[in-house]
C-alpha positions, 0 to 999 in steps of 0.5 A: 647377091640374088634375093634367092640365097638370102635365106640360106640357113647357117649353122651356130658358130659358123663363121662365112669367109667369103661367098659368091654367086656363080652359074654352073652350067644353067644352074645359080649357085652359091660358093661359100668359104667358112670356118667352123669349129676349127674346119676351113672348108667350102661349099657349094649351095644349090636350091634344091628344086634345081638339082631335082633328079640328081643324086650325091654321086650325080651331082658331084659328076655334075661339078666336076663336069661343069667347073674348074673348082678344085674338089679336094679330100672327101666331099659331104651333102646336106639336103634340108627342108630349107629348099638348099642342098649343100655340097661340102669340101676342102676340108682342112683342120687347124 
């Protein structure tokens, strides 16, 4: 994995599945599956000077352009001062 995504910040308790670094267009990413507090779902982090411009909604556009993955049920963004902004899907509650 790029060094870049080293320091990609975890919440307590989570639980990474699976991850991959993968290219959107020009942009690296990173795809997660996690499991936390009973929620399986997914993400995909960006750095966040890489998406400058963009807004939630862009951004969405963006992937959905620019991937095959299959966005799914309702869609969360959490824009930190870590440097990462994350784009949360495919909820599921067990």
């Amino acid at each position: 994995m790029n060094q870049s995504f080293n320091n990609v910040p975890k919440d307590k308790g989570t639980r990474i599945i699976d991850q991959q670094e993968l290219t959107i267009d020009t942009l690296t990413a990173l795809k997660q599956r996690w499991i936390w507090d009973g929620v399986l779902a997914d993400s995909l982090i960006f750095h966040s000077h890489d998406i400058e411009g963009l807004d939630d909604d862009a951004l969405l556009s963006f992937i959905n352009l620019h991937t095959d993955t299959m966005i799914i049920g309702s869609v969360t963004f959490k824009r930190n001062q870590s440097g990462y902004c994350f784009v949360n899907f495919n909820f599921v509650s067990f």
